[in-house]
C-alpha positions, -999 to 999 in steps of 0.1 A, spaced: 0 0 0 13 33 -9 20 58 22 6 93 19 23 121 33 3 148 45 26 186 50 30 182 88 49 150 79 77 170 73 99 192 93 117 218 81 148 231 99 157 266 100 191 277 114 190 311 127 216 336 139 208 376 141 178 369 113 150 393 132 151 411 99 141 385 77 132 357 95 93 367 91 91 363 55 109 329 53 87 314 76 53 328 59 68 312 27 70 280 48 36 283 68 12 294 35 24 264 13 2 248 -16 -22 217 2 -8 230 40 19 239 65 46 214 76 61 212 109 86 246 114 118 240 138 137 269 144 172 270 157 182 304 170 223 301 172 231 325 197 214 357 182 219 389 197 186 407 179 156 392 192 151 362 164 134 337 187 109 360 192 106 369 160 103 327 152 74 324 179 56 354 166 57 345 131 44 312 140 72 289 143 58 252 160 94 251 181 122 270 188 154 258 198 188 276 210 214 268 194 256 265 205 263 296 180 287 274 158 273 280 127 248 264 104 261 233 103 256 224 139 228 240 140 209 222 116 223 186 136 205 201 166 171 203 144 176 168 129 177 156 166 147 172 175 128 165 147 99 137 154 89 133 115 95 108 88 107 137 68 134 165 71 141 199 51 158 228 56 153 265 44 182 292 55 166 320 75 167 345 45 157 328 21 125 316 9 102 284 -9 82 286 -35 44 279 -27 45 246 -43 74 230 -33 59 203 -11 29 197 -34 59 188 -55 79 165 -31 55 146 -9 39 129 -34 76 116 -48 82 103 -15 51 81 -13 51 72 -46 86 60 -40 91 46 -4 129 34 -9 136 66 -21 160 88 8 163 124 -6 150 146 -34 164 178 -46 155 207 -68 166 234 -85 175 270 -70 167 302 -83 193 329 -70 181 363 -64 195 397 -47 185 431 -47 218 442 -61 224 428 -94 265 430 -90 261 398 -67 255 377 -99 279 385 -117 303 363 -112 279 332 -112 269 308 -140 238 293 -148 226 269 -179 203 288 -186 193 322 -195 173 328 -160 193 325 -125 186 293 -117 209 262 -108 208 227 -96 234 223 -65 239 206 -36 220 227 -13 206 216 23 179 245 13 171 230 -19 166 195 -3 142 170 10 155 140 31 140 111 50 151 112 85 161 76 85 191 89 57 212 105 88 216 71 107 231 57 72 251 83 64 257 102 93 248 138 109 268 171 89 298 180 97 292 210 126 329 214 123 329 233 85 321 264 84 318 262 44 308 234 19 293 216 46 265 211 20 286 193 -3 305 172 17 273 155 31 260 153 -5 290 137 -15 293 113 13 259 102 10 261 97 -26 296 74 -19 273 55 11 249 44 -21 220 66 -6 188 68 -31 188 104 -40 172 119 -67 170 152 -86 145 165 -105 137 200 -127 114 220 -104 124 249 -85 125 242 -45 147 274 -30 148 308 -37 183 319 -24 186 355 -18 223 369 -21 225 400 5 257 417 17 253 410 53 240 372 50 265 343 64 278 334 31 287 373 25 304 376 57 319 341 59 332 341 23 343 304 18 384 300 7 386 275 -24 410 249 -1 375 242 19 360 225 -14 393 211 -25 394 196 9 356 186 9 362 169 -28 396 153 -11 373 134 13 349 120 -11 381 109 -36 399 87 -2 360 73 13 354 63 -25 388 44 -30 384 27 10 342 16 2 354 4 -39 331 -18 -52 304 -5 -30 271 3 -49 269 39 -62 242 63 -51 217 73 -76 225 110 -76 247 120 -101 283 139 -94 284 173 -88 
């Protein structure tokens, strides 16, 4: 028999640090989805500007406070609390389309050895000089990557392949893509749009620019578990 997911199936996770600002409008694009609301765990990491109370009054269902080591270890800390079959995560200024779940629930029932599903991201910023130096197939802004934010996972996927790495600051996105891909996890892709990623001069990307080592480092990793776990099956996702 086929398992339906209904939206408060699915938590999603929202690290938080100094996000009073913004915070609001990510979580209405969260609460007001197509078909319902999922769950909405927010992890305020040591803010200094009133976010938690700006979670609760925009209608977060929990908040946690987090160590303030960034949004790596602060996601772990949602995945723990989480209670539902099914995880995602959205960055505290950014934003999901209104269909995004109408989109992924159904993929998961339809689909019940299937561990993760990602999207495509559409990258937007108020001033335009934040794009230029980014590529896109296309002639819109949009991109498939290996986003957390662009993601949905079963919760069941972190026991096989392990929590994210708290410890990077940068790429930590990629490295658990990659190491879940090496582990033979079932993830899939797909052409719809799941994040909108809003570039701003003051976000933690911006002000925690990422050094090109941390990705060589990150890609390192995946080349050495790969070689020890040869012969193991490959994970559906391709290589990004």
């Amino acid at each position: 028999m086929t398992t339906s997911y209904a939206p408060d199936a699915l938590t999603v996770v929202v690290p938080a640090r100094n996000a009073a600002a913004t915070l609001a409008a990510t979580l209405a694009s969260l609460l007001s989805q197509e078909g319902g609301a999922p769950r909405v765990l927010v992890v305020d990491d040591a803010s200094e500007d009133g976010t938690a109370a700006v979670a609760q009054a925009a209608g977060a269902h929990r908040v946690l406070r987090g160590p303030g080591r960034g949004p790596g270890a602060a996601r772990n800390l949602g995945i723990a609390a989480a209670d539902t079959p099914l995880i995602a995560f959205c960055d505290a200024d950014d934003l999901w389309p209104p269909q995004r779940l109408a989109v992924d629930l159904p993929r998961f029932a339809e689909d019940p050895a299937l561990e993760g599903l990602l999207g495509h991201t559409r990258f937007v910023a108020d001033d335009p000089s934040l794009l230029q130096n980014l590529r896109f197939p296309g002639e819109e802004p949009i991109a498939p990557i290996p986003s957390f934010g662009a993601a949905t996972l079963r919760r069941d996927v972190f026991a096989r392949v392990g929590l994210i790495d708290g410890q990077l600051l940068h790429f930590e996105d990629v490295e658990w893509f990659q190491r879940a891909r090496d582990l033979g996890a079932r993830l899939q892709t797909h052409g719809g749009l799941s994040q909108i990623y809003q570039l701003r001069p003051g976000s933690w990307s911006r002000s925690h620019p990422s050094p090109p080592a941390g990705l060589i480092a990150v890609l390192q990793r995946s080349l050495q578990r790969r070689r020890a776990l040869e012969g193991a099956p490959a994970g559906a996702m391709a290589p990004w």
